[in-house]
PADOFI-12340 format. One line per 10 residues: number of its first residue (from 1); their letters; for each residue x, y, z of C-alpha. Coordinates in nm, 2 decimals, padded with zeros to 4 digits. Layout:
! residues N
NUM = A = X,Y,Z; ...
END
This chain:
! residues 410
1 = XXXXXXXXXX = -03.65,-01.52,-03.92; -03.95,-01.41,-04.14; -04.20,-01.63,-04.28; -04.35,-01.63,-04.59; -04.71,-01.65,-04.76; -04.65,-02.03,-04.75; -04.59,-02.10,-04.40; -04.21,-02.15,-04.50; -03.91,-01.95,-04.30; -03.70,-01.74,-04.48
11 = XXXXXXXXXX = -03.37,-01.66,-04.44; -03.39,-01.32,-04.61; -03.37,-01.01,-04.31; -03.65,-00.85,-04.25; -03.69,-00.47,-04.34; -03.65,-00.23,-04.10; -03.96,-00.03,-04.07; -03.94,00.35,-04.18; -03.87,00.56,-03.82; -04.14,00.71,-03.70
21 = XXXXXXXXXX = -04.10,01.09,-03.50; -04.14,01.00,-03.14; -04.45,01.22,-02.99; -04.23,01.37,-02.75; -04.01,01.51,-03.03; -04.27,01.59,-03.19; -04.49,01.80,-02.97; -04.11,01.97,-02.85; -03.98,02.04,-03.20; -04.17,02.00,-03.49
31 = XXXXXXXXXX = -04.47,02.15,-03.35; -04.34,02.52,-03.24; -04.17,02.54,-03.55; -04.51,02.51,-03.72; -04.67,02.73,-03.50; -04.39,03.03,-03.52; -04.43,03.00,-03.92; -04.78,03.01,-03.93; -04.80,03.31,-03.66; -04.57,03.50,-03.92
41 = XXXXXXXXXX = -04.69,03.40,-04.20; -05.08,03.41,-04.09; -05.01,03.74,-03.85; -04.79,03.97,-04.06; -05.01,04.06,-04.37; -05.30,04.19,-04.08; -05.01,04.42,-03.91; -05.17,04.73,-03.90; -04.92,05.05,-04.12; -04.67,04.75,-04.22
51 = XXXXXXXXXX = -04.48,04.91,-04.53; -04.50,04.58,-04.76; -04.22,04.72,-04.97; -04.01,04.48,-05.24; -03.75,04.48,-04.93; -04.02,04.37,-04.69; -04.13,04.07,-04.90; -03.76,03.90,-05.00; -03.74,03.94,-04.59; -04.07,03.77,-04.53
61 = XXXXXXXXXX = -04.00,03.50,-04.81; -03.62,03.42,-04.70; -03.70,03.42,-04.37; -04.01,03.21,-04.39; -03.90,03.00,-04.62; -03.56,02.91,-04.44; -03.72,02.82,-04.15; -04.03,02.60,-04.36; -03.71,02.43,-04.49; -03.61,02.37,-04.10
71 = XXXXXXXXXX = -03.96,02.28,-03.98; -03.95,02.00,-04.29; -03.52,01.89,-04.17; -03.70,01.81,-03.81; -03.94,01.53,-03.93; -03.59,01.33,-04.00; -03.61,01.12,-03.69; -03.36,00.86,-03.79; -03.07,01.12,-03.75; -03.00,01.49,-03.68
81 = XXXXXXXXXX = -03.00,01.75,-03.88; -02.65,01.77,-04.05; -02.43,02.11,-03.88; -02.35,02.20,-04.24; -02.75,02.22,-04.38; -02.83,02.35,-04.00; -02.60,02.66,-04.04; -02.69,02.84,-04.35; -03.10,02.76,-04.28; -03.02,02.93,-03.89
91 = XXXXXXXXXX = -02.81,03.16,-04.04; -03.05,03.31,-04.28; -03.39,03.29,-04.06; -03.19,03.49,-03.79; -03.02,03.75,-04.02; -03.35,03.81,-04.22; -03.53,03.78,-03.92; -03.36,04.05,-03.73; -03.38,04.31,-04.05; -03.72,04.27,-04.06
101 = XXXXXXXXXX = -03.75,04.34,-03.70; -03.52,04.70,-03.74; -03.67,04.78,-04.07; -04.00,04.72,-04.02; -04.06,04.78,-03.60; -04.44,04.68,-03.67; -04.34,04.32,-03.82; -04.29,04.25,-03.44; -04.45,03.89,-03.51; -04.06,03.82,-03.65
111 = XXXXXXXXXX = -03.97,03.78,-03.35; -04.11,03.45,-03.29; -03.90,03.25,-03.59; -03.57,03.46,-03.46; -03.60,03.36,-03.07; -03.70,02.99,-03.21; -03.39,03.00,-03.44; -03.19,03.11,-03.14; -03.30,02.84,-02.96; -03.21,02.57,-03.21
121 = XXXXXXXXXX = -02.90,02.72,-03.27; -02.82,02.67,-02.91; -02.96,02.39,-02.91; -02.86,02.21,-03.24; -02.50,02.37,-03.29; -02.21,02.34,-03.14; -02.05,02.62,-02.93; -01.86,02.81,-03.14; -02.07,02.76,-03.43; -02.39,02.88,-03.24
131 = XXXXXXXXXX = -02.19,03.19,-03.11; -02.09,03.26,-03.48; -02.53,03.25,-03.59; -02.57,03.51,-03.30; -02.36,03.71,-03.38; -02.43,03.70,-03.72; -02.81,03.82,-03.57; -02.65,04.07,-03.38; -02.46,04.21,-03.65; -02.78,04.22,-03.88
141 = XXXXXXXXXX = -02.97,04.39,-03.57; -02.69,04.67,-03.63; -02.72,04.71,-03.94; -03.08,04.71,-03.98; -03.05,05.00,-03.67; -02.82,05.21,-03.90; -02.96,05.17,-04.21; -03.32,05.26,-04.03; -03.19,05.53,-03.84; -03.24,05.47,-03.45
151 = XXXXXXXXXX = -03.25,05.71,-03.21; -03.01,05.69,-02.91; -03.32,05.56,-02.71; -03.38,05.31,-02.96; -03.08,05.15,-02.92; -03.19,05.01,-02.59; -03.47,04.82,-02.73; -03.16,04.69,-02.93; -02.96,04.58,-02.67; -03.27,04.45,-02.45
161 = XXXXXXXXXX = -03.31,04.23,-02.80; -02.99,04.11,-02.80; -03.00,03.99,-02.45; -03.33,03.81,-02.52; -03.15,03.62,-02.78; -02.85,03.52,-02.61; -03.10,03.38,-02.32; -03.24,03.20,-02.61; -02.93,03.07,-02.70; -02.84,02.98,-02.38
171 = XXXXXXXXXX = -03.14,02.76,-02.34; -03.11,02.61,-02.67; -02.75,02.50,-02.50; -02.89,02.39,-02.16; -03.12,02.17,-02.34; -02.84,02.03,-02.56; -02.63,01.94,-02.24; -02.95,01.79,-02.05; -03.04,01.56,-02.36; -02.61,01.49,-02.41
181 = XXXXXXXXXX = -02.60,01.37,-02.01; -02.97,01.15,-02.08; -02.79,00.99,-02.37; -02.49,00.91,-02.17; -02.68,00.78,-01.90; -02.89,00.54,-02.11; -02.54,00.42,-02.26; -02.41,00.37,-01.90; -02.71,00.16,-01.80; -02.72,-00.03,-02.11
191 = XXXXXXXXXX = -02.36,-00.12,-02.08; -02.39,-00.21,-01.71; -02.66,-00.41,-01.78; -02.42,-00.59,-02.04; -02.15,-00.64,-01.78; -02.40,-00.76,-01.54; -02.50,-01.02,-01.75; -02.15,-01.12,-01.88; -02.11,-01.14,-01.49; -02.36,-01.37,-01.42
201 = XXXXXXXXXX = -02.28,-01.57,-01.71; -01.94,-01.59,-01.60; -02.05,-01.72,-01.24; -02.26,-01.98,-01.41; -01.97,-02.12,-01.61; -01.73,-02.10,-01.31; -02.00,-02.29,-01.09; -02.07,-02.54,-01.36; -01.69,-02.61,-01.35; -01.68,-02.66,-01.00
211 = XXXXXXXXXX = -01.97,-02.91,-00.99; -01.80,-03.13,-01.25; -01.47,-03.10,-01.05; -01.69,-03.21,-00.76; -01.86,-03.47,-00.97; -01.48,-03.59,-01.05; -01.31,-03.59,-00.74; -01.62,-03.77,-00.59; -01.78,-04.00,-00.81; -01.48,-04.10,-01.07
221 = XXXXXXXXXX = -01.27,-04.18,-00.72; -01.53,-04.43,-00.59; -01.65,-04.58,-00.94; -01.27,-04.64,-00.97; -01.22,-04.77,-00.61; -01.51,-05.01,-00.72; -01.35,-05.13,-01.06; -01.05,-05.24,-00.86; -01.20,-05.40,-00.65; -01.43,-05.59,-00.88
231 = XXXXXXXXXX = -01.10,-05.66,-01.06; -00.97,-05.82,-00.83; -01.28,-06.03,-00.73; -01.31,-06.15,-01.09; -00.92,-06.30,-01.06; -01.01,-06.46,-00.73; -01.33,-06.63,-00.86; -01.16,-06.72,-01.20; -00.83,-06.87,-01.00; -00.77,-07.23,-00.99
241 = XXXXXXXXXX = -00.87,-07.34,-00.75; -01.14,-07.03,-00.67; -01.03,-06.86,-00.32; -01.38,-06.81,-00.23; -01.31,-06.62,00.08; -01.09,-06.35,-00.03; -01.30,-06.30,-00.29; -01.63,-06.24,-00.03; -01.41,-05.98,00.12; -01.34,-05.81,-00.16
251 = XXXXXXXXXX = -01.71,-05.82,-00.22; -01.75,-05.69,00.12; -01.47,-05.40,00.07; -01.66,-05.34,-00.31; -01.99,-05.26,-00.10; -01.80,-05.05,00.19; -01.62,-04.83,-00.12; -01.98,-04.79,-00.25; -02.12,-04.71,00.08; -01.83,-04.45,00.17
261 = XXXXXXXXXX = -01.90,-04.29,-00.23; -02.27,-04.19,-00.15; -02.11,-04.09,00.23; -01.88,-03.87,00.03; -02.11,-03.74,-00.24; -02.39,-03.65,00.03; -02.03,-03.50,00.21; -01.96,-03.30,-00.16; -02.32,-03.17,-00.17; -02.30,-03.04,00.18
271 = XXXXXXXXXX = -01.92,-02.84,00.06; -02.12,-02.70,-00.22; -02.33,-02.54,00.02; -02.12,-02.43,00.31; -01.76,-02.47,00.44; -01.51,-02.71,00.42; -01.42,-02.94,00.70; -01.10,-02.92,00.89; -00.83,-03.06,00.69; -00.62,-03.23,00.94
281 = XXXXXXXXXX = -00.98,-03.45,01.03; -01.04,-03.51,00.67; -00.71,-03.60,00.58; -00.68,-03.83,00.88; -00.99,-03.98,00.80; -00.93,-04.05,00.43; -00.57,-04.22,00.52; -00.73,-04.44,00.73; -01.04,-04.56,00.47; -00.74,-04.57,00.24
291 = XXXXXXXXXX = -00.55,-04.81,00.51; -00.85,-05.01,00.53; -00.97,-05.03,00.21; -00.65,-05.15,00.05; -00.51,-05.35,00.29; -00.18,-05.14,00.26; 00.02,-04.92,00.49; -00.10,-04.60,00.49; 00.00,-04.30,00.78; -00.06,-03.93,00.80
301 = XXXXXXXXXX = 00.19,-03.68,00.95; 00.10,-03.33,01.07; 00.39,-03.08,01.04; 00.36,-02.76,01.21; 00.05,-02.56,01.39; -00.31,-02.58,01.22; -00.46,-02.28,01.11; -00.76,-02.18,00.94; -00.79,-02.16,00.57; -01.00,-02.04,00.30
311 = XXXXXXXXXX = -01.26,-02.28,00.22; -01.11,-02.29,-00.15; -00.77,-02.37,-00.05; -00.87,-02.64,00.18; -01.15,-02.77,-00.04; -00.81,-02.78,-00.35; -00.61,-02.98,-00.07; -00.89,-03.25,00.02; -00.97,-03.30,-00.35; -00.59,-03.33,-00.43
321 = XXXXXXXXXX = -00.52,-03.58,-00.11; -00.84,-03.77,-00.25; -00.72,-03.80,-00.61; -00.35,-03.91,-00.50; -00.51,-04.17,-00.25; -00.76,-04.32,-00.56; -00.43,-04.35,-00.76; -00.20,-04.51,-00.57; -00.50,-04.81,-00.48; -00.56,-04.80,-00.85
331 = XXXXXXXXXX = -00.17,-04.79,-00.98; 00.01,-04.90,-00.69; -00.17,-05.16,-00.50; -00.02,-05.30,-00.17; 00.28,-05.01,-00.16; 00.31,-04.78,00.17; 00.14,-04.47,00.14; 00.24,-04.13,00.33; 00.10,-03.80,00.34; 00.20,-03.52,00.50
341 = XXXXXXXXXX = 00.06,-03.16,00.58; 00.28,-02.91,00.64; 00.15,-02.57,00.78; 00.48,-02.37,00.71; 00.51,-01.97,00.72; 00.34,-01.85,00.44; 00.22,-02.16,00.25; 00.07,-02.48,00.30; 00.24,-02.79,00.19; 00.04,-03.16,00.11
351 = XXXXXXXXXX = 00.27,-03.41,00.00; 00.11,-03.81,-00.08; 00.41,-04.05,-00.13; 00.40,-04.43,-00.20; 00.69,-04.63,-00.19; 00.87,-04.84,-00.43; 00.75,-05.12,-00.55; 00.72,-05.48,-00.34; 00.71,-05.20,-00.01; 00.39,-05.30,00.08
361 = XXXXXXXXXX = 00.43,-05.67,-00.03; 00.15,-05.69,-00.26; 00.21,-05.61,-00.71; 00.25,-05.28,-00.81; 00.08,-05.15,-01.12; 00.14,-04.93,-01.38; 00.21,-04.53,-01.24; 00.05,-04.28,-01.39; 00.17,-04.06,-01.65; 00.28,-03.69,-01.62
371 = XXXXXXXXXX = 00.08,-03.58,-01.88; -00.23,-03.73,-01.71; -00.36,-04.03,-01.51; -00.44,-04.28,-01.76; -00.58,-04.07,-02.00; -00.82,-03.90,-01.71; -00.90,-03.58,-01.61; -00.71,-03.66,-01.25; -00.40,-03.46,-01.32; -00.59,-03.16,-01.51
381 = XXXXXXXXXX = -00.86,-03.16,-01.22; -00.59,-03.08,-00.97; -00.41,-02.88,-01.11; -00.67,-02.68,-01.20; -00.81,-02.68,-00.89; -00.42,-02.51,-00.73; -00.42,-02.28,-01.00; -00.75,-02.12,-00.91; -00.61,-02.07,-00.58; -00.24,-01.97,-00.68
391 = XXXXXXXXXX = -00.13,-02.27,-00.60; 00.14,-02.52,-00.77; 00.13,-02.87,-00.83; 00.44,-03.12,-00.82; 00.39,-03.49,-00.99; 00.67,-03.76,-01.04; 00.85,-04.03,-00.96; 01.13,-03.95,-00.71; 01.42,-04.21,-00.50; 01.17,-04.25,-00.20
401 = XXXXXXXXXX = 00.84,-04.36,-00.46; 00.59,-04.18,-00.67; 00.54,-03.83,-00.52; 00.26,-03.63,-00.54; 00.30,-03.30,-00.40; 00.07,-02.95,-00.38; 00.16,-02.65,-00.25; -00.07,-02.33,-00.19; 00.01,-01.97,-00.03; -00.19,-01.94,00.31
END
C-alpha cells in the first residue's frame, strides 16, 4: 500500500526501485574490467620500440573498445549479459587481443584484456560456446605467429600462451559452476523453508480440527444431555397435577450430567495432552453413567482379548461410543442400549444398539437421520474422526433397533 502527500492510501503499486550493482559484483566484475582497460589503454602508448602502425591502432581500438563495451554490459545488475551480445564483444577482444600480442611482442600489456576475456568467456558462456571464443584466440594466436614469422623457439611461448588461456578459461568455468550450485542452494533453502511453513500451517489446521472435534464430542454431548433433561423437568412441573418429586430428580440428574461434563472436559483436556485411556474402562464407565443417567437398560459386552491401540484409534472409538450414547438418551429415551467391543484379528469392531421402541418401557423419540443427527455435526464428527484413522462408519436402522456401528483396522 503507498500513501500519498495527503495522508491517504493508494491503491496504485509502488515502483520498483532501479537495481543497484551489489558491492560484491562490483569489486569481482566491474572493477578488473576497468582496471585491464585502463592498464592497456594507459600502459601501451609508454611501451618502449612499440611500432604504432595503422594495423596497431584498429587492434588497440577494436580490442579496447570491445571490451569498454563489456565493462559498460556488466553494470546491468537486473540480468545477465545476453549470450548473443556476450559472443561477438568476447570474440573480438580475444581475437584482436591475441594479434596484437604476435604482431606486436612489446604490446605485452594485451595480455591483461585477453586472459580477462578468457575468463569471462568461461565464466559467462556456456561450454561449447566458450570452447568456440578460445579457439577462435587460438586460431588468431596462429595466424598472428605466421603472418609475423616465429621462429621454431617462438612457438613455445605460443603454446605456453595457449595453456595460460585455457587455465583461464577453466576458471572462468569453475566459477560459473560454484555461483550455479550457490543459486541452487539458495532455491533449495527458500523452498524448504516454504514447505516448512505449509507444514506447520498444516499442523495448525489439523489441531484446530481436533480441538473442535473435542469441543463437540465433549461439550455438545453434555449441553444436550442437559436440554433433555431440562425437558423433561419443564413437562413434570407444567403436568397437572405437578409431580414434584420426579421433577427434583431430574433436577438432580440435570446437575450430575453437568457435573460429569466438566469431569469429562477436564478428562478431554488431559487426552489433548497425553494418551488415551483404556477403552474397555471407558466404555464400561460411560455405559454405566448412561444406565444411570437415563434410567434405561444399558450393558456393555467385551468380545475377544484386549490389546493396545494407537491413541487415535482408541480416542475415534470413545468419541464414537460417546456420541451413540448422547443419541439414543436424546432420540430414544427409555429403550435398551448395548454396546459391544470386539477385538477381532486385524480390526477392531464398536457396535452401540438400542432396541425397538417401548423396549425399555419409557417413549421413544424421533431417530436420527442418516444424513446427520438432527441437523448436527454428530454424524460428520464421527465419521470424520474413522476416516482419519482408516476406519468405516455403519449408521441405520436394522430388525434388532437403531445400530450404530464403527469399525477400524488394528
Amino acid at each position: 500500500m503507498v500513501v500519498t502527500t495527503e495522508g491517504k492510501p493508494s491503491s496504485a503499486p509502488p515502483v520498483p526501485p532501479r537495481p543497484i550493482l551489489p558491492r560484491a559484483d562490483l569489486w569481482q566484475h566491474v572493477l578488473p574490467r576497468v582496471l585491464g582497460l585502463a592498464l592497456v589503454l594507459v600502459g601501451l602508448p609508454f611501451s618502449d620500440g612499440l611500432d604504432w602502425s595503422a594495423t596497431t591502432w584498429e587492434l588497440v581500438v577494436l580490442m579496447s573498445g570491445a571490451w569498454a563495451l563489456w565493462c559498460a554490459a556488466g553494470f546491468r545488475a537486473e540480468s545477465p549479459v545476453p549470450e548473443a551480445l556476450a559472443v561477438p564483444i568476447l570474440g573480438v577482444a580475444m581475437i584482436c587481443g591475441n594479434l596484437l600480442v604476435t604482431l606486436e611482442p612489446k604490446a605485452v600489456l594485451a595480455t591483461a584484456i585477453v586472459g580477462m576475456a578468457a575468463v569471462s568467456s568461461g565464466a559467462i558462456l556456456s561450454t561449447l560456446v566458450s570452447a568456440a571464443v578460445l579457439a577462435a584466440g587460438v586460431l588468431a594466436l596462429a595466424i598472428g605467429g605466421i603472418v609475423a614469422g616465429f621462429p621454431g623457439q617462438a612457438w613455445a611461448r605460443v603454446a605456453a600462451w595457449i595453456a595460460a588461456l585455457l587455465a583461464c578459461q577453466l576458471a572462468g568455468a569453475t566459477r560459473r559452476s560454484i555461483g550455479t550450485q550457490h543459486a541452487q542452494a539458495e532455491e533449495l533453502l527458500l523452498q524448504t523453508r516454504r514447505v516448512h511453513e505449509e507444514e506447520q500451517r498444516a499442523a495448525a489446521l489439523a489441531e484446530r480440527t481436533r480441538v473442535a472435534r473435542e469441543i463437540h464430542d465433549v461439550l455438545a454431548q453434555s449441553l444436550g444431555a442437559l436440554a433433555v433433561q431440562l425437558d423433561v423437568t419443564d413437562s413434570l412441573l407444567t403436568a397437572d397435577p405437578p409431580r414434584t418429586e420426579e421433577a427434583v430428580e431430574r433436577v438432580r440428574n440435570a446437575r450430575r450430567i453437568a457435573v460429569d461434563g466438566l469431569t469429562e472436559t477436564r478428562r478431554a483436556i488431559a487426552v489433548l495432552r497425553a494418551d488415551t485411556p483404556p477403552l474397555p474402562e471407558a466404555l464400561t464407565a460411560l455405559v454405566h453413567d448412561h444406565r444411570t443417567a437415563s434410567g434405561a437398560p444399558a450393558t456393555f459386552t467385551l468380545v475377544g482379548t484386549p490389546r493396545a491401540l494407537e491413541p487415535d484409534v482408541g480416542l475415534a472409538l470413545l468419541r464414537v461410543a460417546q456420541e451413540s450414547l448422547a443419541n439414543a438418551a436424546k432420540h430414544a429415551r427409555g429403550q435398551e442400549l448395548t454396546a459391544t467391543l470386539d477385538y477381532e484379528e486385524d480390526q477392531v469392531r464398536l457396535t452401540a444398539l438400542s432396541g425397538p421402541a417401548g423396549s425399555g418401557g419409557g417413549e421413544a423419540g424421533p431417530r436420527p437421520r442418516v444424513a446427520g443427527m438432527d441437523g448436527g455435526y454428530g454424524l460428520a464428527g464421527m465419521r470424520e474422526r474413522l476416516l482419519l484413522v482408516g476406519g468405516d462408519l455403519t449408521v441405520g436402522p436394522t430388525p434388532e433397533g437403531w445400530r450404530v456401528q464403527a469399525e477400524v483396522p488394528a
